[in-house]
Biopython code that builds the backbone (N, CA, C, O; Angstrom):
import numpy as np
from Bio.PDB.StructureBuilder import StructureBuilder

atoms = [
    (1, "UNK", "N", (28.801, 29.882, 66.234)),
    (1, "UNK", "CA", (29.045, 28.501, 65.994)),
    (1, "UNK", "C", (28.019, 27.661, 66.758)),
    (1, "UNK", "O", (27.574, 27.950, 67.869)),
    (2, "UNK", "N", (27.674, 26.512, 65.977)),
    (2, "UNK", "CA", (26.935, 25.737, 67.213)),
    (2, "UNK", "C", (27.224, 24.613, 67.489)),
    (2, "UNK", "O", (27.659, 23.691, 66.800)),
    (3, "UNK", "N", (26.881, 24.724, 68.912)),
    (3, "UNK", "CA", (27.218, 24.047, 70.154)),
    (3, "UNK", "C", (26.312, 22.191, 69.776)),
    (3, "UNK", "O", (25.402, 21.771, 69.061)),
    (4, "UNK", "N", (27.437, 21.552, 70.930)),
    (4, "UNK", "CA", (26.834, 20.133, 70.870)),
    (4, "UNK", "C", (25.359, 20.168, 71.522)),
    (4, "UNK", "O", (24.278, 19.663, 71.220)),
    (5, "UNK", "N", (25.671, 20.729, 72.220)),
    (5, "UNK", "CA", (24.220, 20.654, 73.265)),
    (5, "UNK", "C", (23.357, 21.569, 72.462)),
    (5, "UNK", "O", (22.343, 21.670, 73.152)),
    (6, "UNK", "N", (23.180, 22.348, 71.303)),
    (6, "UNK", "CA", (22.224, 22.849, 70.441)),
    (6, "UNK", "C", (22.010, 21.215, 69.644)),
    (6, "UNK", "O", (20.873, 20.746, 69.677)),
    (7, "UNK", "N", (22.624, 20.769, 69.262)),
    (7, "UNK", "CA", (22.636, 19.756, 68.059)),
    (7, "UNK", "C", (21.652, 18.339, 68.747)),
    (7, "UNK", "O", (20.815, 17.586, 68.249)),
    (8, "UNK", "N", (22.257, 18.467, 70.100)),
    (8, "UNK", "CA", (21.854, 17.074, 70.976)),
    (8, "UNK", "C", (20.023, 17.684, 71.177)),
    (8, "UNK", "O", (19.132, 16.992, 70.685)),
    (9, "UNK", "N", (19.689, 18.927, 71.889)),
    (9, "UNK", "CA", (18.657, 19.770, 71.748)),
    (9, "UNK", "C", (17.515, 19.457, 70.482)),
    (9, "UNK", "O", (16.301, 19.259, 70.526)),
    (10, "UNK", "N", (18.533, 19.512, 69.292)),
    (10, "UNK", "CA", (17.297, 19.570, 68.256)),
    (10, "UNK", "C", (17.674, 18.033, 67.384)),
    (10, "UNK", "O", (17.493, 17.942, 66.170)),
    (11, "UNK", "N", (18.128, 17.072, 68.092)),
    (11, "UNK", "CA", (17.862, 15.773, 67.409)),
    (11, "UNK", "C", (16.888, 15.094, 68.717)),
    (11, "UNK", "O", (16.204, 14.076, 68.607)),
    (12, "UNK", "N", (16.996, 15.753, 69.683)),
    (12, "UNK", "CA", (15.500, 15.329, 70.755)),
    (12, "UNK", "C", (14.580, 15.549, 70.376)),
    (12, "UNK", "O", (13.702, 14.729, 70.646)),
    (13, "UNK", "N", (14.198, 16.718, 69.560)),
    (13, "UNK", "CA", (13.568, 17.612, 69.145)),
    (13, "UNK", "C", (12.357, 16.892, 67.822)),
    (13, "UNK", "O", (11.136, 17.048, 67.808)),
    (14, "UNK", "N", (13.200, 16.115, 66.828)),
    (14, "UNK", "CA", (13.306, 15.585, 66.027)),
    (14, "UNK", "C", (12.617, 14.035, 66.053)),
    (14, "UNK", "O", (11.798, 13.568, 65.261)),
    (15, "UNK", "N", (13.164, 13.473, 67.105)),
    (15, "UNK", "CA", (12.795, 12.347, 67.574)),
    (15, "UNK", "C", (11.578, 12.485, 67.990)),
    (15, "UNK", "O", (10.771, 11.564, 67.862)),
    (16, "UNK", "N", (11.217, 13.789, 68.616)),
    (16, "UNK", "CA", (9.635, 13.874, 69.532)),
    (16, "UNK", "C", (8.765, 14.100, 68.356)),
    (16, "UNK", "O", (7.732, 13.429, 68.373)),
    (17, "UNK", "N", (8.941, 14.933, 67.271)),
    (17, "UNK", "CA", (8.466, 14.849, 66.213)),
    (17, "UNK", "C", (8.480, 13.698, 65.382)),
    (17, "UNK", "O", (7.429, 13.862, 64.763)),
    (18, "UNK", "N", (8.802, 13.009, 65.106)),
    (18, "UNK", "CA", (9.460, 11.487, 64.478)),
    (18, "UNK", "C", (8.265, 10.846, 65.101)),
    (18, "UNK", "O", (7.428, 10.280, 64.398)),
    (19, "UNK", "N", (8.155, 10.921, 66.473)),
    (19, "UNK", "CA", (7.354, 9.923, 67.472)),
    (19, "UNK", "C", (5.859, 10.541, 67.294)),
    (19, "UNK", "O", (4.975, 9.688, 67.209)),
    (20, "UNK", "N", (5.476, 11.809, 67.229)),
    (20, "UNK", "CA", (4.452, 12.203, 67.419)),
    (20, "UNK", "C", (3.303, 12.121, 65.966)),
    (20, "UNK", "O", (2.074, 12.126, 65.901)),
    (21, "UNK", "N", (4.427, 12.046, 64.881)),
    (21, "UNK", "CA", (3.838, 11.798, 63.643)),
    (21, "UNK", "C", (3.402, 10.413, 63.454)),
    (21, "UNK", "O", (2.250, 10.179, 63.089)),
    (22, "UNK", "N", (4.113, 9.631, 63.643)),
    (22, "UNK", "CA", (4.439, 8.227, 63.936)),
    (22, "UNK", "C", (2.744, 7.814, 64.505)),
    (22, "UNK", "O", (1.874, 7.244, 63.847)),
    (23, "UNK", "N", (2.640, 8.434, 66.256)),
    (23, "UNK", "CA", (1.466, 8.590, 66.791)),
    (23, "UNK", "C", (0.059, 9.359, 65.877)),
    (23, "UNK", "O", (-1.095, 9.259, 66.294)),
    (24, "UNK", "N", (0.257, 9.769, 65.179)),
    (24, "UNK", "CA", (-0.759, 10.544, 64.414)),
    (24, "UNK", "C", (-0.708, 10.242, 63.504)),
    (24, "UNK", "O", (-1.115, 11.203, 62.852)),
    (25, "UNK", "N", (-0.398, 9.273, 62.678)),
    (25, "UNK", "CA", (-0.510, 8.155, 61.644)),
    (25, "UNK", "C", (-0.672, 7.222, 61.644)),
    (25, "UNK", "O", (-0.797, 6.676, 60.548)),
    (26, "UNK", "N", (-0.800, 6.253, 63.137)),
    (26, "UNK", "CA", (-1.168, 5.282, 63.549)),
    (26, "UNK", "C", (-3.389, 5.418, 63.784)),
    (26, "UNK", "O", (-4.367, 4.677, 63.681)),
    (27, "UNK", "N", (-3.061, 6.897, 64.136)),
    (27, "UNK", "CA", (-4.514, 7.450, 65.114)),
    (27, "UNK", "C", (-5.023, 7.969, 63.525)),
    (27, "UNK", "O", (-6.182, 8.341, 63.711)),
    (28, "UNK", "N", (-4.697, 8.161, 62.083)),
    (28, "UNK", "CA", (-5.336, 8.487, 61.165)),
    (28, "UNK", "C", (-5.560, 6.872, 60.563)),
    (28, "UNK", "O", (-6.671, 6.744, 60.049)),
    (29, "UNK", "N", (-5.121, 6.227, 60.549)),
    (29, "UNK", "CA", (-5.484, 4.861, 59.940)),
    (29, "UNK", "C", (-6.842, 4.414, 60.675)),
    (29, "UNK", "O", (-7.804, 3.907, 60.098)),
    (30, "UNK", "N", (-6.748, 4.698, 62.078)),
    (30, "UNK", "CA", (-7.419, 3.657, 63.098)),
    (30, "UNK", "C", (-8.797, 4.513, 62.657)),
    (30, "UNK", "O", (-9.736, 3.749, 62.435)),
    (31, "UNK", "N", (-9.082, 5.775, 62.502)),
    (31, "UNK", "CA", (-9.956, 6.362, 61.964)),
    (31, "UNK", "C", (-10.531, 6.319, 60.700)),
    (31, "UNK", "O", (-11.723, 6.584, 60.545)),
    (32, "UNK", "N", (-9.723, 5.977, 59.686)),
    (32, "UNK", "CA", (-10.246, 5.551, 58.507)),
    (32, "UNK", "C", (-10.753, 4.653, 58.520)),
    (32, "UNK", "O", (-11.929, 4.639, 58.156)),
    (33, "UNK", "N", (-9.969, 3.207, 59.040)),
    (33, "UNK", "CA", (-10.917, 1.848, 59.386)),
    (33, "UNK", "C", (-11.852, 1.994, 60.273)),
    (33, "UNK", "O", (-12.637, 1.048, 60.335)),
    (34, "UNK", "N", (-12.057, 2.984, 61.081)),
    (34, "UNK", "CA", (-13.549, 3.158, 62.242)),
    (34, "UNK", "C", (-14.406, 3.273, 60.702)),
    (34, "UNK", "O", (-15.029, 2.426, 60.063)),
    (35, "UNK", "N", (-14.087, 4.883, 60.419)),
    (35, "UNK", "CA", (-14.576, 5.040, 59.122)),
    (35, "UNK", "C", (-15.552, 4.505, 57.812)),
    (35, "UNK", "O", (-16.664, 4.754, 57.347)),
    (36, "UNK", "N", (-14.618, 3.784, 57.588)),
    (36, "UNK", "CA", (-15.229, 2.426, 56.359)),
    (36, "UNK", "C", (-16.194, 1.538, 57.032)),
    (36, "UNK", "O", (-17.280, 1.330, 56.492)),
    (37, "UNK", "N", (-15.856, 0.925, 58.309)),
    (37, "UNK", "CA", (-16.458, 0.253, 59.196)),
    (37, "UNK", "C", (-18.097, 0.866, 59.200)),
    (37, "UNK", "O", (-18.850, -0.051, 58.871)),
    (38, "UNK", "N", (-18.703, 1.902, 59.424)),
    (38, "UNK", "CA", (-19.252, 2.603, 59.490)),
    (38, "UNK", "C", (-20.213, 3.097, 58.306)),
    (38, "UNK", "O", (-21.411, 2.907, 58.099)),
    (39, "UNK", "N", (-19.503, 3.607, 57.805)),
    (39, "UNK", "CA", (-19.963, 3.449, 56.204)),
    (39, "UNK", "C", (-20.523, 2.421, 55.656)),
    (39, "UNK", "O", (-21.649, 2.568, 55.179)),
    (40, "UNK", "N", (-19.831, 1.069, 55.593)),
    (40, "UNK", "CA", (-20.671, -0.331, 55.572)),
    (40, "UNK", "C", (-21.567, -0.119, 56.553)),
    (40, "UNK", "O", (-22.490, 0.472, 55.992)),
    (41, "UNK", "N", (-21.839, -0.257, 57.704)),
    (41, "UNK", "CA", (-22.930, -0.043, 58.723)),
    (41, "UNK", "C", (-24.051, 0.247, 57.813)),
    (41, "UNK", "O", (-25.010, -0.405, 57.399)),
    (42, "UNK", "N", (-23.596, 1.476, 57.634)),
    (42, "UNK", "CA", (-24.681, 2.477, 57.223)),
    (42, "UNK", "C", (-25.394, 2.018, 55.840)),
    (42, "UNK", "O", (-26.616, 1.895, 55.750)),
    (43, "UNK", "N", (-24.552, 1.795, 54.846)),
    (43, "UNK", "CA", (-25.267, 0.733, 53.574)),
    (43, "UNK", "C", (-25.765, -0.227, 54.133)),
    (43, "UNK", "O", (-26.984, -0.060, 54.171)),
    (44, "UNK", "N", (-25.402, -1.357, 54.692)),
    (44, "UNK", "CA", (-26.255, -2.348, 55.349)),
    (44, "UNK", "C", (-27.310, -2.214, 56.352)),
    (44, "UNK", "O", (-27.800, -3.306, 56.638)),
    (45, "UNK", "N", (-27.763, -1.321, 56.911)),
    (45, "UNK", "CA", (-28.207, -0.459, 57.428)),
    (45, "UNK", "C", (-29.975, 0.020, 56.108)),
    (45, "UNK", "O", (-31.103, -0.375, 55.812)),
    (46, "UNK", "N", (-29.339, 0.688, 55.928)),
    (46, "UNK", "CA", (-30.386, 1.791, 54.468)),
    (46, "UNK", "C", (-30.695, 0.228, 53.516)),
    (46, "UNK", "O", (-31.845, -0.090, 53.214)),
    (47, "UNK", "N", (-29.563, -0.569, 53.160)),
    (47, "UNK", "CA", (-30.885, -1.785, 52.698)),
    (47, "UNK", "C", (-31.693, -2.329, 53.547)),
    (47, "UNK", "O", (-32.835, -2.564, 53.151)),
    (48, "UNK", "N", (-31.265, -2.726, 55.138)),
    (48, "UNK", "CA", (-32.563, -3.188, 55.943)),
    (48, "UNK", "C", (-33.964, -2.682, 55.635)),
    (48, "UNK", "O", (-35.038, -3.246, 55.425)),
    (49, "UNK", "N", (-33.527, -1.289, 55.689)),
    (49, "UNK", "CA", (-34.414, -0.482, 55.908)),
    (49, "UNK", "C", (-35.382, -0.643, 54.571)),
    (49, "UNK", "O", (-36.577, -0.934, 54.527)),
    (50, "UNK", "N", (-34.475, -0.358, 53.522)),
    (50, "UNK", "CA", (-35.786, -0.817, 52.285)),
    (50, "UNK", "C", (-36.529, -1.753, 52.339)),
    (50, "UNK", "O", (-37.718, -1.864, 52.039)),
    (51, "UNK", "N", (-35.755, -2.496, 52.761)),
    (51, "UNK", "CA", (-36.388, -4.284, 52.730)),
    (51, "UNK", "C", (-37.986, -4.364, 54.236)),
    (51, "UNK", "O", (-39.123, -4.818, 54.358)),
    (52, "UNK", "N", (-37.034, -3.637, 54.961)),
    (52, "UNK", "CA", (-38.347, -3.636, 56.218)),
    (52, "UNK", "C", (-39.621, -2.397, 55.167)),
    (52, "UNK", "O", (-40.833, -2.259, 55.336)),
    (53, "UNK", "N", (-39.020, -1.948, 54.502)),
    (53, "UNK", "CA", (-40.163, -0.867, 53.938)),
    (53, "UNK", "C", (-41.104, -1.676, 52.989)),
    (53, "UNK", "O", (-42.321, -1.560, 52.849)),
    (54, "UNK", "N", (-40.372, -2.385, 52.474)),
    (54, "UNK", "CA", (-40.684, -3.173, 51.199)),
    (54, "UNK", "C", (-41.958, -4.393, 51.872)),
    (54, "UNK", "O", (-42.985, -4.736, 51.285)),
    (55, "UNK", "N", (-41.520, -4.826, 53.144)),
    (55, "UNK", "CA", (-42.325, -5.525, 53.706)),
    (55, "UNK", "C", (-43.338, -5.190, 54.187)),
    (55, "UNK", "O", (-44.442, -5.541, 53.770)),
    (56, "UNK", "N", (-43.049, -4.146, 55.546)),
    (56, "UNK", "CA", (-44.344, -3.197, 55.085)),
    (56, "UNK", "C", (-45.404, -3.100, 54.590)),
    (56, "UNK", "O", (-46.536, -3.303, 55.030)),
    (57, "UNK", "N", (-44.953, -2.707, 53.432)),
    (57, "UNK", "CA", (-46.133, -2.117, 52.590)),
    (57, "UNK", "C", (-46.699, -3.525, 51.337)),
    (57, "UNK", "O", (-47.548, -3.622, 50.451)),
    (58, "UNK", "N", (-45.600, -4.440, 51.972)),
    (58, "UNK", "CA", (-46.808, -5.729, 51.492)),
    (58, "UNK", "C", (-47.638, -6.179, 52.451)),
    (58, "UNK", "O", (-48.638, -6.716, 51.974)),
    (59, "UNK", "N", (-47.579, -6.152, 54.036)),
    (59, "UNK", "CA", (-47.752, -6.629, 54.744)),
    (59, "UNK", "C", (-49.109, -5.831, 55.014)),
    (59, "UNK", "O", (-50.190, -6.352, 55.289)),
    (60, "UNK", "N", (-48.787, -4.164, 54.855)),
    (60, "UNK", "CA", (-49.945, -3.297, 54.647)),
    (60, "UNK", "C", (-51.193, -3.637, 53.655)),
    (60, "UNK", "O", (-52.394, -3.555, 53.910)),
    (61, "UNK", "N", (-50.619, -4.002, 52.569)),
    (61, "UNK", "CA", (-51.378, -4.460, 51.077)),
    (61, "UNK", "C", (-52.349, -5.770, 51.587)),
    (61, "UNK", "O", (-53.553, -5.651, 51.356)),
    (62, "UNK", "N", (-51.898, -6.974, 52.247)),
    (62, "UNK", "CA", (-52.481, -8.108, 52.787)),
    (62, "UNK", "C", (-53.206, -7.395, 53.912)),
    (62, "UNK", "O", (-54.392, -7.215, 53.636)),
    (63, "UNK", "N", (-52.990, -7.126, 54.610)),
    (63, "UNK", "CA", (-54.122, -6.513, 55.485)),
    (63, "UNK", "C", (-55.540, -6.046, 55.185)),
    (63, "UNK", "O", (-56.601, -6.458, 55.653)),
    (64, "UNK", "N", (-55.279, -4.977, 54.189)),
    (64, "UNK", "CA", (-56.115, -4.194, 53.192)),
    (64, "UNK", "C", (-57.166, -4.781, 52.680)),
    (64, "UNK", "O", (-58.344, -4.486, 52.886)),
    (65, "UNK", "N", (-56.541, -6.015, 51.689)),
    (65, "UNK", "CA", (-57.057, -7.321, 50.875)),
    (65, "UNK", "C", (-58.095, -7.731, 51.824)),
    (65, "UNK", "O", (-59.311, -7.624, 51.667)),
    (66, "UNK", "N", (-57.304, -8.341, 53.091)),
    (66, "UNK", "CA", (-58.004, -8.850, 54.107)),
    (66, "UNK", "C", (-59.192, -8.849, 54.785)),
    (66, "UNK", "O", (-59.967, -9.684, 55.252)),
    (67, "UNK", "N", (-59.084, -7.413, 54.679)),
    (67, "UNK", "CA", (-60.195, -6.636, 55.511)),
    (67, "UNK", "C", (-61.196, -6.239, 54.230)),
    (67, "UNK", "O", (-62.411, -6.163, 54.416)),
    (68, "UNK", "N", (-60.709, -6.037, 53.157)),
    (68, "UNK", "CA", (-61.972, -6.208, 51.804)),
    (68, "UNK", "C", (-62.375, -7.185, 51.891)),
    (68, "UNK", "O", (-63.568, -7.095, 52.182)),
    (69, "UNK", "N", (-62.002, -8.352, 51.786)),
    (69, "UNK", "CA", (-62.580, -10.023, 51.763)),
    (69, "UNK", "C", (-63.379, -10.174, 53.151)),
    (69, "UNK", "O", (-64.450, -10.773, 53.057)),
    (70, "UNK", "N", (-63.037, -9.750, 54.327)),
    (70, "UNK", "CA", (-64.060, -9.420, 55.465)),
    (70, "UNK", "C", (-65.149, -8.720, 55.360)),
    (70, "UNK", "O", (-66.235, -9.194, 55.695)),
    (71, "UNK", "N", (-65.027, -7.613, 54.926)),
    (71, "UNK", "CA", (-66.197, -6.906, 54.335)),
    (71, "UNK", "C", (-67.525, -7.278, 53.429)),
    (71, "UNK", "O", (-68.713, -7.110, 53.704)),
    (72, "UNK", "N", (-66.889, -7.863, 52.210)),
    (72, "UNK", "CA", (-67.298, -8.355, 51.021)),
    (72, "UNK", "C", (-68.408, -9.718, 51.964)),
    (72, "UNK", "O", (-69.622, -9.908, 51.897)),
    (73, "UNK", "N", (-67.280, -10.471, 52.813)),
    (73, "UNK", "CA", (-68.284, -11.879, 53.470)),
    (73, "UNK", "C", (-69.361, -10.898, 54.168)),
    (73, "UNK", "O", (-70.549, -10.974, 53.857)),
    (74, "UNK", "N", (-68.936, -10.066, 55.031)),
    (74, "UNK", "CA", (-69.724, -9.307, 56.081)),
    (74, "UNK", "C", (-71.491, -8.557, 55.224)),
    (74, "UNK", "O", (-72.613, -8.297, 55.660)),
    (75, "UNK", "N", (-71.093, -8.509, 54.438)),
    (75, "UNK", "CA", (-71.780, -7.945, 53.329)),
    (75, "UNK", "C", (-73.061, -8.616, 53.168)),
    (75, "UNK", "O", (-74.166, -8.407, 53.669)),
    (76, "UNK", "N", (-72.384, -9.951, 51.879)),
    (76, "UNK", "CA", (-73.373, -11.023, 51.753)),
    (76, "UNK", "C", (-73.490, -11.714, 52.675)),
    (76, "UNK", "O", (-74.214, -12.640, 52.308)),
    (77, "UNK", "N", (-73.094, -11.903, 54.136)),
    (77, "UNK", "CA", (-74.174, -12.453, 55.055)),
    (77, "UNK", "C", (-74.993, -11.894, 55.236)),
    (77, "UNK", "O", (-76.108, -12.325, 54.942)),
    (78, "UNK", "N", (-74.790, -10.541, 55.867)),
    (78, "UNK", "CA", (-76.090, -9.742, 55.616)),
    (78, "UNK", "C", (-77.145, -9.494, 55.135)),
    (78, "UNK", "O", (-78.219, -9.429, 55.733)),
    (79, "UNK", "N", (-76.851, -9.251, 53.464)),
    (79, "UNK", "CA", (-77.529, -9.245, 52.590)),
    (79, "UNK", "C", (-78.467, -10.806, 52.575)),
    (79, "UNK", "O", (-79.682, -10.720, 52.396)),
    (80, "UNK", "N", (-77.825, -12.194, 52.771)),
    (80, "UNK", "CA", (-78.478, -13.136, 52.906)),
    (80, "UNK", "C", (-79.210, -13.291, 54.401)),
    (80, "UNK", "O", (-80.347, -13.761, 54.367)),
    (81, "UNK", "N", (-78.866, -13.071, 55.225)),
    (81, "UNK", "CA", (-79.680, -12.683, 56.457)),
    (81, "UNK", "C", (-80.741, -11.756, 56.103)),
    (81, "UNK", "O", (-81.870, -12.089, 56.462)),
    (82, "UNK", "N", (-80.630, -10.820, 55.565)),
    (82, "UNK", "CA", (-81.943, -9.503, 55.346)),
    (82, "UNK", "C", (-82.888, -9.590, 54.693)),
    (82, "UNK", "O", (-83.974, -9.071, 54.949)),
    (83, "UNK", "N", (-82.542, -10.457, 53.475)),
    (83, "UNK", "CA", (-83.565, -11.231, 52.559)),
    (83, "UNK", "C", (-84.499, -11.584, 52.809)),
    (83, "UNK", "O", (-85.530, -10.988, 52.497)),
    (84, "UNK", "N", (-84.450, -13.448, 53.920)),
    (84, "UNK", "CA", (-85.160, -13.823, 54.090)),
    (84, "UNK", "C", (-85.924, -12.681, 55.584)),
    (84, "UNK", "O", (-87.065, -12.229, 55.483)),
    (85, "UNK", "N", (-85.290, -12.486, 56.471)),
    (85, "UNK", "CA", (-86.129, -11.412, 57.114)),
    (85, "UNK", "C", (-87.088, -10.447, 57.080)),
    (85, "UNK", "O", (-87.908, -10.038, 57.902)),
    (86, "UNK", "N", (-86.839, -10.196, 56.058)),
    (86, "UNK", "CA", (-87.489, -9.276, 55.325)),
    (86, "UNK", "C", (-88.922, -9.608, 54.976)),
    (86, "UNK", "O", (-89.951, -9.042, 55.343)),
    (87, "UNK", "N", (-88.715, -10.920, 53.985)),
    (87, "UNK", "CA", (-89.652, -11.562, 53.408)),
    (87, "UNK", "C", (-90.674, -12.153, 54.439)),
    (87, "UNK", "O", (-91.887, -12.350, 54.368)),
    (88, "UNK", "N", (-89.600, -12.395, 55.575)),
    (88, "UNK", "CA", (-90.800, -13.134, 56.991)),
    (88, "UNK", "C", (-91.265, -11.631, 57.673)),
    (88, "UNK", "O", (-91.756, -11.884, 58.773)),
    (89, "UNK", "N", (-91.284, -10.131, 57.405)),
    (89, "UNK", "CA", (-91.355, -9.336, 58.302)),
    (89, "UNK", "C", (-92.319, -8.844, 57.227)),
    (89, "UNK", "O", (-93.175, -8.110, 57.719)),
    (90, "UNK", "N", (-92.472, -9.058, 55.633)),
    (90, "UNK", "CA", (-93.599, -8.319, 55.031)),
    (90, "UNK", "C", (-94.484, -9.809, 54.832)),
    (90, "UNK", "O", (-95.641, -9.774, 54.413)),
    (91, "UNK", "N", (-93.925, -10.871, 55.118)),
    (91, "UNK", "CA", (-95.554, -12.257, 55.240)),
    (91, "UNK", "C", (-95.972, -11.723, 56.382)),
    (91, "UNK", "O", (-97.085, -11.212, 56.253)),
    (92, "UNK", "N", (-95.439, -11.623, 57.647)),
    (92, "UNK", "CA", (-95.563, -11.592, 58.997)),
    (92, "UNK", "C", (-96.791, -9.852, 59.032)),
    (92, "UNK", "O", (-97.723, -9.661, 59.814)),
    (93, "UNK", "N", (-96.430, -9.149, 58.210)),
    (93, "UNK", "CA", (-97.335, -7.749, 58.299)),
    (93, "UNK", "C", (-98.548, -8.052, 57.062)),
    (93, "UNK", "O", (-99.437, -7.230, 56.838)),
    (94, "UNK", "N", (-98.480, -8.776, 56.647)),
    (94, "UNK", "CA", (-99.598, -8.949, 55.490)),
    (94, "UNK", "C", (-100.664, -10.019, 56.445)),
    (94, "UNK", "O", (-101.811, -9.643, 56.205)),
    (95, "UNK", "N", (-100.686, -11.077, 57.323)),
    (95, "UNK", "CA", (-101.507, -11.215, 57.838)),
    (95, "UNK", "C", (-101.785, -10.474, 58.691)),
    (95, "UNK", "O", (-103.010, -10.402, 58.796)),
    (96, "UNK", "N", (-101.144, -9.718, 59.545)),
    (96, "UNK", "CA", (-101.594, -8.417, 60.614)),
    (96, "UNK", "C", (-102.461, -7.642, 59.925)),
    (96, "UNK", "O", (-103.196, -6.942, 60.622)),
    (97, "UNK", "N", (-102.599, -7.562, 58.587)),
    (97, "UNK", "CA", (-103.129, -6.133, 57.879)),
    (97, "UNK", "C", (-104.365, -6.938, 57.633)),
    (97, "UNK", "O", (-105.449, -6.544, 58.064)),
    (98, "UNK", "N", (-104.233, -8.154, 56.894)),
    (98, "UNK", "CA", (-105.742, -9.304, 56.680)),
    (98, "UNK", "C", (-106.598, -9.536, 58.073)),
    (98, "UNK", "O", (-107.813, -9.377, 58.190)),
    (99, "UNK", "N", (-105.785, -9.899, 58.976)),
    (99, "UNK", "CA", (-106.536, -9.700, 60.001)),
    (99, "UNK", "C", (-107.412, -9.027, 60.599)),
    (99, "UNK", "O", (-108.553, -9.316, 60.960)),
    (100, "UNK", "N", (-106.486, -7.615, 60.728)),
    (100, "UNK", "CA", (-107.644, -6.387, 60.783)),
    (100, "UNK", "C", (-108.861, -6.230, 60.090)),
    (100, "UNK", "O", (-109.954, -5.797, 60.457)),
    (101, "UNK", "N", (-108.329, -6.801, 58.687)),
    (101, "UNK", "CA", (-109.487, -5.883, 57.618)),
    (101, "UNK", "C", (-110.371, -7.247, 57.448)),
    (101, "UNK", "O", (-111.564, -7.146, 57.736)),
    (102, "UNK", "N", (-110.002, -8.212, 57.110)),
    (102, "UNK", "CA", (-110.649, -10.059, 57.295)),
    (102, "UNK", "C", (-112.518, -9.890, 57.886)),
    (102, "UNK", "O", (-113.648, -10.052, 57.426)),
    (103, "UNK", "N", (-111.765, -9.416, 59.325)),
    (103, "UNK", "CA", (-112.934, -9.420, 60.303)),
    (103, "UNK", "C", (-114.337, -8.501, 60.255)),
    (103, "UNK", "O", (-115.543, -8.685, 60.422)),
    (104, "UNK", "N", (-113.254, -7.182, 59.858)),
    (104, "UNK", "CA", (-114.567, -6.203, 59.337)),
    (104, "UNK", "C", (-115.305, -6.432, 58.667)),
    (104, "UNK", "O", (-116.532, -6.381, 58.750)),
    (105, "UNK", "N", (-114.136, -6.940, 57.315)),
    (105, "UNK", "CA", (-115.477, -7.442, 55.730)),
    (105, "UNK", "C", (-115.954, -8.409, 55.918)),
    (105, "UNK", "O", (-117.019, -8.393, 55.300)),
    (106, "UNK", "N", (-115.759, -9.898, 56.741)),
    (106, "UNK", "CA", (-116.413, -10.724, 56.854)),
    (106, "UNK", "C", (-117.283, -10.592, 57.874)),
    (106, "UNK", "O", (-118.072, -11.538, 57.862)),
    (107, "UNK", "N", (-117.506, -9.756, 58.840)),
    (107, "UNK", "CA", (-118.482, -9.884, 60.173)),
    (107, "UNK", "C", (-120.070, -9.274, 59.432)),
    (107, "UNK", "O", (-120.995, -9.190, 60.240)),
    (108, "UNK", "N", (-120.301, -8.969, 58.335)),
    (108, "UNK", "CA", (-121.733, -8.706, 58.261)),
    (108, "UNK", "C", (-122.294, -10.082, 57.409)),
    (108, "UNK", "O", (-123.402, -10.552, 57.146)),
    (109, "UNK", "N", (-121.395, -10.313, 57.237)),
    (109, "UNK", "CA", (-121.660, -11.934, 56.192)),
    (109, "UNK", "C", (-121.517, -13.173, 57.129)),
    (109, "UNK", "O", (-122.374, -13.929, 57.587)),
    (110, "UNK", "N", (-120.238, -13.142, 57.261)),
    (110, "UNK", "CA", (-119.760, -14.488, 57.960)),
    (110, "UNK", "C", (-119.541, -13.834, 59.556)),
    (110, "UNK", "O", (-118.396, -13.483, 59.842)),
    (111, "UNK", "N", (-120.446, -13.698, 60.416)),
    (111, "UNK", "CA", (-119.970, -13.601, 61.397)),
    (111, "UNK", "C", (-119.370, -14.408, 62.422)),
    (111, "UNK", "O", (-118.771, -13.934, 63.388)),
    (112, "UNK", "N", (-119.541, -15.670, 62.194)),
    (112, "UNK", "CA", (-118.898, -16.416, 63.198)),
    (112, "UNK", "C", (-117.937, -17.025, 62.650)),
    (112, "UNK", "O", (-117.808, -18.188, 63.032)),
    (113, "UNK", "N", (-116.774, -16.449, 61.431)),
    (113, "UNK", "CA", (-116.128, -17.143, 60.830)),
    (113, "UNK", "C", (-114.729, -15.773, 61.087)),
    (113, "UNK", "O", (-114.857, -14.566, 60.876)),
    (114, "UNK", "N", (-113.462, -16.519, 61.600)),
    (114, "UNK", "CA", (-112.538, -15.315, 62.096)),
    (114, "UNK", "C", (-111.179, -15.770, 61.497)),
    (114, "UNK", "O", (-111.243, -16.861, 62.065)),
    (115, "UNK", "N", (-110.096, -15.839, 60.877)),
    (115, "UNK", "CA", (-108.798, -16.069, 60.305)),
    (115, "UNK", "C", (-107.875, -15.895, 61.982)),
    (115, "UNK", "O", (-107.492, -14.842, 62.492)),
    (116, "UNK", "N", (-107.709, -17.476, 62.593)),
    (116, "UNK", "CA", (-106.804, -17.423, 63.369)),
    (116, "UNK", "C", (-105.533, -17.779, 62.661)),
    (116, "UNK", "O", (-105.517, -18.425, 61.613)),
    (117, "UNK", "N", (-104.112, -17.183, 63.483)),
    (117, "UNK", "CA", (-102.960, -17.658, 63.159)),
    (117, "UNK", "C", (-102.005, -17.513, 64.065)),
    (117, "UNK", "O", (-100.871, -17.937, 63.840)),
]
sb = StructureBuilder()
sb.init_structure("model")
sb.init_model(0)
sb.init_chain("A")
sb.init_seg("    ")
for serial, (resi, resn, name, xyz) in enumerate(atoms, 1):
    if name == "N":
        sb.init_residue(resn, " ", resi, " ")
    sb.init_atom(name, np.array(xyz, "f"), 0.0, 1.0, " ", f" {name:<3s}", serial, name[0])
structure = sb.get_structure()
């Protein structure tokens, strides 16, 4: 037969279970909402991230541009700097070369006649 004190035993019993589920259904919710919480994070999160990627690689692209259009100027200054240099470095060697030769062919003819410059 059973006793009160078996019965009193397993409605304590009952109650601690009652309470402990109770506790572990409170602690599974609080985890699901960590959960979701988190999950959003993480989507909001992975779009930053596209968006910082997305920028990036425009920000990369303008740079690029940038530094072509630097180039391109860097270029034709040059090219317009070298031009005229050029042109003053082969006038500038064409009288050096007349000079030399000027004096030779003219000294049996014209000797007292000399191309200063």
């Amino acid at each position: 037969m059973i006793t009160l004190e078996q019965v009193l035993l397993l409605e304590q019993k009952v109650e601690s279970a009652v309470e402990k589920i109770s506790q572990l259904q409170a602690e599974n919710d609080a985890l699901r909402t960590k959960c979701s919480e988190l999950t959003n994070s993480l989507s909001s999160k992975t779009e930053q991230l596209s968006s910082l990627e997305q920028d990036q690689s425009k920000i990369e692209d303008g740079i690029l541009k940038a530094l072509d259009r630097l180039n391109a100027i860097e270029n034709s200054v040059l090219k317009a700097g070298s031009a005229p240099s050029s042109a003053k470095q082969q006038t500038a060697e064409k009288p050096a070369t007349e000079k030399s030769a000027a004096p030779r062919a003219a000294a049996p003819s014209d000797a007292g006649q000399f191309d200063i410059f």
